[in-house]
C-alpha positions in Angstrom: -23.3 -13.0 -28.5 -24.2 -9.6 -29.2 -27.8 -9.2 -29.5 -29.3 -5.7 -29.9 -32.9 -6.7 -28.1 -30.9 -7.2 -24.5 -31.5 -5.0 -21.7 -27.6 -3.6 -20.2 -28.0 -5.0 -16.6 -25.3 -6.1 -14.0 -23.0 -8.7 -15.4 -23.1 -7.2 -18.8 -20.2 -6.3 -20.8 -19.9 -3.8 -23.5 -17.8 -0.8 -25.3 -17.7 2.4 -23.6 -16.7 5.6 -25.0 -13.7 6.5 -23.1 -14.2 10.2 -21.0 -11.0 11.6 -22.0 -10.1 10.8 -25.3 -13.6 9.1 -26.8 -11.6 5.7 -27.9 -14.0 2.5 -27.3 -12.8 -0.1 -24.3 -14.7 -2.6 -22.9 -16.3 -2.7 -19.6 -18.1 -4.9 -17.3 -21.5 -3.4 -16.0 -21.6 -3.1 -11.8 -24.6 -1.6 -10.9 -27.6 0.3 -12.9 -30.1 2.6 -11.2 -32.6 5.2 -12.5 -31.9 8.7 -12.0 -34.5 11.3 -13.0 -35.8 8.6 -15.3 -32.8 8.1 -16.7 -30.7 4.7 -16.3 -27.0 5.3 -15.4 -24.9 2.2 -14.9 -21.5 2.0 -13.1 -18.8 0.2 -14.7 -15.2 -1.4 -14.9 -13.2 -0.9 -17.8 -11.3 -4.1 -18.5 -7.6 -3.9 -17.6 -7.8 -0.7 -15.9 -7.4 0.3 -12.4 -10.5 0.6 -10.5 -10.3 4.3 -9.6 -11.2 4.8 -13.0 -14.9 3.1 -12.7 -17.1 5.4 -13.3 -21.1 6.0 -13.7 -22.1 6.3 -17.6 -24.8 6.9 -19.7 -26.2 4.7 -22.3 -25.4 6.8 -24.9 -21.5 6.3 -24.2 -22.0 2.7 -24.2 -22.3 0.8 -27.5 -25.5 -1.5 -26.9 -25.1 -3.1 -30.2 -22.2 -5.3 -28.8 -23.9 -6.0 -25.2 -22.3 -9.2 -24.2 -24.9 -10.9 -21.4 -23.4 -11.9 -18.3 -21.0 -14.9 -17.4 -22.4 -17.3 -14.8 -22.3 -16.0 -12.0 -20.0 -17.0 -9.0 -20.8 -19.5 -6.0 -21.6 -17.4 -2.7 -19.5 -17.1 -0.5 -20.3 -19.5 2.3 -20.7 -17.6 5.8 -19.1 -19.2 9.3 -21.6 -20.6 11.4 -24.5 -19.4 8.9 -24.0 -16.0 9.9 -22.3 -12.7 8.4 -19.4 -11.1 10.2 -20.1 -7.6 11.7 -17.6 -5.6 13.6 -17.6 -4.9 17.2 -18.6 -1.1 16.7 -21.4 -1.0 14.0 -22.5 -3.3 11.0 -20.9 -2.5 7.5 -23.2 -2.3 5.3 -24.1 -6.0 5.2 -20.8 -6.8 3.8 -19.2 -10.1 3.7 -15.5 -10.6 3.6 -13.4 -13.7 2.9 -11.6 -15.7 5.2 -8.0 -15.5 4.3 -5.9 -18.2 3.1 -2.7 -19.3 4.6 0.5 -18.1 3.3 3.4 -21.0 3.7 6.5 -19.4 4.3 9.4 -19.8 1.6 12.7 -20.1 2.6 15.4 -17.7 1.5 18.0 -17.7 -1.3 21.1 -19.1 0.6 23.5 -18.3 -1.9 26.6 -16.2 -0.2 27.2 -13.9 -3.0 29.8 -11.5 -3.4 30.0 -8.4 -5.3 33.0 -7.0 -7.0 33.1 -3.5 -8.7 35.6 -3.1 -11.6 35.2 0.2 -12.5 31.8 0.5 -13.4 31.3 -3.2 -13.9 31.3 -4.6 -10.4 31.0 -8.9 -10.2 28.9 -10.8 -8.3 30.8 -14.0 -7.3 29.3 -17.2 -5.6 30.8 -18.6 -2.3 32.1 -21.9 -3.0 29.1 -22.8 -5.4 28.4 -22.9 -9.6 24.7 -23.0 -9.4 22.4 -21.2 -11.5 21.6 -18.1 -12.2 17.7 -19.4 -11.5 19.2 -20.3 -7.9 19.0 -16.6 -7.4 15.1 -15.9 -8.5 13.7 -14.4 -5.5 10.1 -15.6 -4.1 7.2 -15.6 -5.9 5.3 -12.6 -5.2 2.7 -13.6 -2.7 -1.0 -13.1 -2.6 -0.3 -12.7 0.8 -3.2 -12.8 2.8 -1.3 -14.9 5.5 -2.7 -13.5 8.9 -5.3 -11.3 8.3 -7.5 -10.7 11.1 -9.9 -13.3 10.7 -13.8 -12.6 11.3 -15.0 -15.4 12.2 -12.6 -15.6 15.2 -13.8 -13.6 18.6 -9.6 -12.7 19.0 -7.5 -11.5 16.8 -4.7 -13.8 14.8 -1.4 -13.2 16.1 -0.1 -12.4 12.7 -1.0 -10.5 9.4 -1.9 -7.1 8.2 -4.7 -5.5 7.4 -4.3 -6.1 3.3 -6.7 -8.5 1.2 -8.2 -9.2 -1.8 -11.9 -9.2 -2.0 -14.6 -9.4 -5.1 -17.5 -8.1 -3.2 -20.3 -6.6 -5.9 -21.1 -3.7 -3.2 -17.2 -3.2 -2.1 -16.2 -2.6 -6.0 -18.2 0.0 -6.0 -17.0 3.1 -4.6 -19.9 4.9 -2.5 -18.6 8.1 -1.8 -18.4 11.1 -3.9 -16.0 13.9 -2.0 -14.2 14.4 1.1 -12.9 17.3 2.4 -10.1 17.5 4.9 -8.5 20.6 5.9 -8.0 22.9 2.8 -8.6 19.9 0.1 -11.3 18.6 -1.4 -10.7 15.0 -2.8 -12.4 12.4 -5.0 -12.0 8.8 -3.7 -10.9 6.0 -5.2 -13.0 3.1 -4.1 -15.1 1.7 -1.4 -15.3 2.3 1.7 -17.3 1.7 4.7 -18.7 4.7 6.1 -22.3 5.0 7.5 -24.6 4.1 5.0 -26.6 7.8 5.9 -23.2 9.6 4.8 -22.9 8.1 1.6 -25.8 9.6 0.4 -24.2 13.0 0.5 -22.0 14.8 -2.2 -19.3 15.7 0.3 -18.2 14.5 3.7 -16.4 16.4 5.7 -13.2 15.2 8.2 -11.6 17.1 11.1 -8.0 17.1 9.7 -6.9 16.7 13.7 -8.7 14.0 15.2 -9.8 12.4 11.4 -13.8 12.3 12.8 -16.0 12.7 9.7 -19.3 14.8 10.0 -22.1 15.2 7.6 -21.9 19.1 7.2 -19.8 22.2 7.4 -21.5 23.3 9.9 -21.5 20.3 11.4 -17.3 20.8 11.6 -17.3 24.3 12.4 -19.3 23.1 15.8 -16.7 20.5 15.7 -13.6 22.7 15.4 -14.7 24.8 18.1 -14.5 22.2 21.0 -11.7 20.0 19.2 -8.2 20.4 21.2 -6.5 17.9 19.1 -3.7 19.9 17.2 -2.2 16.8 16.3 -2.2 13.0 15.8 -2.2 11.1 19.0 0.8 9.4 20.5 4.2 9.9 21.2 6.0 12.6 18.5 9.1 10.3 17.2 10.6 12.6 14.5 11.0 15.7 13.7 12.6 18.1 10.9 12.4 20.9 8.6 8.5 21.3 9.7 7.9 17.8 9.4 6.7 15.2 11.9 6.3 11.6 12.3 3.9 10.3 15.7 4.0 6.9 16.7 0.4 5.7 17.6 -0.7 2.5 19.0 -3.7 1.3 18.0 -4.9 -0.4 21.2 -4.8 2.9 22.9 -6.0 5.4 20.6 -8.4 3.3 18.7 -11.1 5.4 17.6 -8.1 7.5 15.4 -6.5 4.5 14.5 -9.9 3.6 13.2 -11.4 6.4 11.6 -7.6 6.3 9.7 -8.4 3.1 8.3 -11.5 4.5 6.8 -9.9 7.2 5.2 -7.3 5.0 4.3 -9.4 2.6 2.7 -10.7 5.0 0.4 -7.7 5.2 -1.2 -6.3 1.6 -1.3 -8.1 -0.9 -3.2 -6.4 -3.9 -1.7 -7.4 -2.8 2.4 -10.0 -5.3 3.7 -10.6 -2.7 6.8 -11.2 -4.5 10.6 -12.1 -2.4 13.7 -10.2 -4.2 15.9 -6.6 -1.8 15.5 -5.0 -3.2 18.6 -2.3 -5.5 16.6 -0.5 -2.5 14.8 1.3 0.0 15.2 0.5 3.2 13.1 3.6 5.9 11.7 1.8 9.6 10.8 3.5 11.6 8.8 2.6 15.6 9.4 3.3 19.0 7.7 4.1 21.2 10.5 2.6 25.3 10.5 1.1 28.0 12.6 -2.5 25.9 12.9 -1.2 22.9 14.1 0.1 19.1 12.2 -1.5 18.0 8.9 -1.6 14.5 7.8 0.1 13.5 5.0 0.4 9.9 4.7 0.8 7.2 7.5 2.1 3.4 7.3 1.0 0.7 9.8 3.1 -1.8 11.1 2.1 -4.9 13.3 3.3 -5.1 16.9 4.7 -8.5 16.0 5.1 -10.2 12.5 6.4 -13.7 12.4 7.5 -12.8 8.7 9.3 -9.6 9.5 7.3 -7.7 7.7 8.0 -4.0 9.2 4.9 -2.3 6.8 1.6 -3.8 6.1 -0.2 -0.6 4.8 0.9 2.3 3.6 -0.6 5.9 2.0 0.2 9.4 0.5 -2.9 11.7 0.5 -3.6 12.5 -3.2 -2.5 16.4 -2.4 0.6 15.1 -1.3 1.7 12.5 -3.7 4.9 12.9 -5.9 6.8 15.2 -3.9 8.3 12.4 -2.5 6.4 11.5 0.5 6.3 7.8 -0.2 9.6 7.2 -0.1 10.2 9.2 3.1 7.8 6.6 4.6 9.4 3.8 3.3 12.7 4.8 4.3 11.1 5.9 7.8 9.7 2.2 8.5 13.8 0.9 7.1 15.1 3.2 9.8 12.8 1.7 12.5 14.1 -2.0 11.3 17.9 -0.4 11.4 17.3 0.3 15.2 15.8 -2.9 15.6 18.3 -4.5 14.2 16.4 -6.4 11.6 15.9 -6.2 8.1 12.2 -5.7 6.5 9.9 -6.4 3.9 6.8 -5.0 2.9 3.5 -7.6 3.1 2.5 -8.4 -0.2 0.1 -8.1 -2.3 0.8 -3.8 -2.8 -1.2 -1.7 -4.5 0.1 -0.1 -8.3 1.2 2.8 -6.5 3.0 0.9 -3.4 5.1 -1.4 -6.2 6.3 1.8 -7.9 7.8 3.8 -4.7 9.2 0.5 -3.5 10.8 -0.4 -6.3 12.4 3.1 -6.8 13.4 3.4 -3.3 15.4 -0.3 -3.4 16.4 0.7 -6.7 18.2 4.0 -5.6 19.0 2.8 -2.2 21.0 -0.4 -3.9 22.5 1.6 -6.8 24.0 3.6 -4.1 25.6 1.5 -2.2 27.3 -0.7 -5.4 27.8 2.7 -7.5 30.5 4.6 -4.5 31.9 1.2 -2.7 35.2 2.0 -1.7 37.7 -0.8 -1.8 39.3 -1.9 1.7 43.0 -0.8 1.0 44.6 0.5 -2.3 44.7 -1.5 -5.5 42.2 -4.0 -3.9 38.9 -4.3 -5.2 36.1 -3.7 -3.0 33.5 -6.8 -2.4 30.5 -7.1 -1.2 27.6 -9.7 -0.8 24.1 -9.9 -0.7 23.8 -10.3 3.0 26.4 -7.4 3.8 24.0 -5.3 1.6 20.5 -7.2 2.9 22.4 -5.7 6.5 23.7 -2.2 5.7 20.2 -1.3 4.3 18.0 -3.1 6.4 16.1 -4.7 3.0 15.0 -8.1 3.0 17.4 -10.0 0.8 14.8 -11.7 -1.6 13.7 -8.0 -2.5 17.6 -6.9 -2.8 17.7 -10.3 -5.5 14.5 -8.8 -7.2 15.6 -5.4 -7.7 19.0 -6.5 -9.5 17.1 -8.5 -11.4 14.1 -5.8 -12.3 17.2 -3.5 -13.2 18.7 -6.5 -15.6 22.2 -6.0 -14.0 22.6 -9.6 -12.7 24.0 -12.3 -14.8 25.6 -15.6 -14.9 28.7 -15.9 -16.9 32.0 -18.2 -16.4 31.0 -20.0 -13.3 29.8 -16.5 -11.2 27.7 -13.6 -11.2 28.3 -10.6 -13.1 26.7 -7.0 -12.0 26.9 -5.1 -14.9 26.2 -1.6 -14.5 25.4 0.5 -17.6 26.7 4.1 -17.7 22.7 5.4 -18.4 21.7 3.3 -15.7 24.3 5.4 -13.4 23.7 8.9 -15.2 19.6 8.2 -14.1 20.2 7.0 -10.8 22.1 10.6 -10.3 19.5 11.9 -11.6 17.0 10.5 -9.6 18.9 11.5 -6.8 18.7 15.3 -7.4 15.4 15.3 -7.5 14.9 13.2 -4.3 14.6 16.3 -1.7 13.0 14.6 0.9 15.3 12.1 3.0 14.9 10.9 7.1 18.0 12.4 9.3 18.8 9.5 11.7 19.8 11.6 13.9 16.5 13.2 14.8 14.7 9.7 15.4 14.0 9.5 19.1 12.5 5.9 19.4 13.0 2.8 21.1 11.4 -0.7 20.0 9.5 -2.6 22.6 9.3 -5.9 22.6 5.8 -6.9 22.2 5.5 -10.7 23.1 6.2 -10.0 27.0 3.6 -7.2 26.9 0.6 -9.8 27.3 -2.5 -8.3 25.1 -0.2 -5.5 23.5 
């Protein structure tokens, strides 16, 4: 109950006066310390993303409605009484959770076919009436299935580097500014840096080689002996002054590392692991007169017993909508289309992730149904979810989803109707205009490996 006699301290919810437009929204308080003599508290807003925390006064918060703080939640119990560390240095005394288990659902096995008339092409079963619930896709997974676990001396076969985690230090972000290369840039949450760096108001990171140094100074030094002119590893791609390098992260781990630092910074949903040696990481460059500039990267494991052919993926803030996501997406679809498989995305991704995917299956899809040619005059063209699944390289449950998410799918007389509205067409051809960036296949140069006869990776 509100009481105006309570002290704001962690745990404590209240109304905070918004920076931007001075509305009231609640917020939980993190963290309080004195500054100056003068408290400062860091805190969540309810229902918003937590790049938006933020430190606040107490006269933006409105103390007459503290709420006092919720019971708090069981530790976390530790393996073997200990904490886990990494192999390299000691995060900050922070525990993570063991991941849970992720069982494997099977896929739709509907053989669907679709059949454009005009602009209202029909999805019809194969020798089945079922349902149009027969065709929900998956549930969207918390998937934590595989993470590298800490409390084991190897790492697990399978899994990414993505997790949830409700740590009261690692919700609280801990550094103020980077700057790499010409940009300076606010985080977005936690990450695990050297406690002595995160005392600073900037840190600064070779754009080369990714190391991060305390000072300018510090990088000029720095600058002067570094060679690197770009990432490490084999140069895969490349076009129109853009470049993507293939880098394994058994042998270049100390880049594959300090990428996952500044990665982390930047995804909320990255629990980050030292040992890189499962995945397989894509760097996406600007190419000038100084050398390659990092603009975004996705990692993949070596081996994924779920075929998932991404388990992280980021834009730089300087670089993000002009179209780099999708380029990486469709990058890490091409890889599966040599491969020969079709991919998914792990689960869970971030806000940002969900939005680029969902635009790139949307448009990619669209296409496909929206200039289908039919096999010989006066015959309509067909198609069916696993001819599309193929020529795309998409997983099939996500090519059900994004039908769905567009509302074109429905049941009607014993099949299933695609129904594609005339707006829906006039915006995907819109959205195509402005979609500049796109990979030429025919400057890939990369051949898969198979990773299970290559012992340790």
């Amino acid at each position: 109950m509100a009481n105006d006699k309570l002290e704001p301290s962690e745990g404590c919810r209240c109304p905070v006066s918004l920076k931007d437009t001075g509305e009231w929204h609640w917020a939980e308080i993190l963290s309080k310390k004195d500054v100056g003599g003068i408290n400062i508290y860091y805190i969540h807003y309810d229902d918003f993303n937590k790049r938006l925390d933020e430190w606040v006064t107490e006269n933006r918060m409105d103390l007459q409605k503290l709420e006092t703080k919720k019971e708090t939640k069981t530790p976390m119990k530790m393996m073997n009484g200990s904490r886990p560390s990494s192999p390299d240095r000691e995060v900050n005394g922070i525990h993570r959770k063991t991941p849970s288990v992720n069982r494997k659902r099977k896929l739709p096995g509907e053989e669907s076919k679709c059949v454009p008339n005009g602009k209202r092409p029909t999805l019809t079963p194969s020798g089945s009436t079922s349902s149009l619930s027969s065709l929900k896709p998956p549930e969207t997974r918390d998937s934590q299935d595989g993470l590298l676990d800490p409390t084991q001396a190897k790492p697990r076969q399978t899994g990414s580097m993505v997790s949830h985690h409700d740590d009261i230090i690692t919700r609280m972000k801990n550094i103020q500014m980077i700057e790499i290369g010409k940009h300076r840039i606010t985080p977005w949450y936690f990450s695990p840096y050297p406690q002595e760096l995160t005392q600073l108001p900037v840190i600064f990171i070779c754009e080369f080689c990714l190391k991060y140094m305390k000072s300018r100074k510090c990088l000029e030094r720095h600058l002067a002996k570094c060679s690197m002119r770009h990432p490490p590893g084999n140069e895969i791609y490349r076009k129109d002054g853009l470049s993507f390098f293939e880098i394994d992260g058994r042998k270049n781990k100390t880049y594959a590392q300090n990428l996952c630092l500044l990665a982390k910074l930047f995804l909320d949903h990255k629990t980050l692991y030292y040992d890189t040696d499962p995945f397989l990481f894509y760097v996406l460059c600007e190419l000038d007169t100084l050398g390659y500039h990092i603009v975004g990267y996705f990692s993949k494991e070596k081996e994924s017993t779920e075929d998932y052919n991404l388990a992280c993926i980021l834009t730089l803030p300087p670089y993000q909508r002009k179209g780099y996501g999708k380029l990486l997406i469709q990058f890490s679809y091409e890889l599966s289309k040599i491969e020969g498989k079709t991919g998914s995305p792990e689960k869970p991704l971030s806000d940002l992730g969900l939005l680029s995917y969902r635009s790139y299956w949307s448009q990619t899809i669209l296409d496909i149904l929206i200039n289908m040619e039919p096999p010989e005059p006066g015959e309509k063209p067909t198609i069916n979810i696993n001819e599309l699944s193929e020529r795309t390289s998409i997983k099939k449950e996500d090519v059900i989803s994004t039908l769905q998410h567009l509302n074109l799918i429905n049941y009607l007389k014993g099949q299933y109707i695609i129904t594609i509205p005339q707006e829906v067409i006039d915006t995907h051809k819109k959205s195509l205009l402005k979609r500049k960036l796109r990979i030429d296949p025919k400057y890939l140069h990369w051949q898969p490996k198979d990773w299970s006869k290559r012992g340790k990776w």
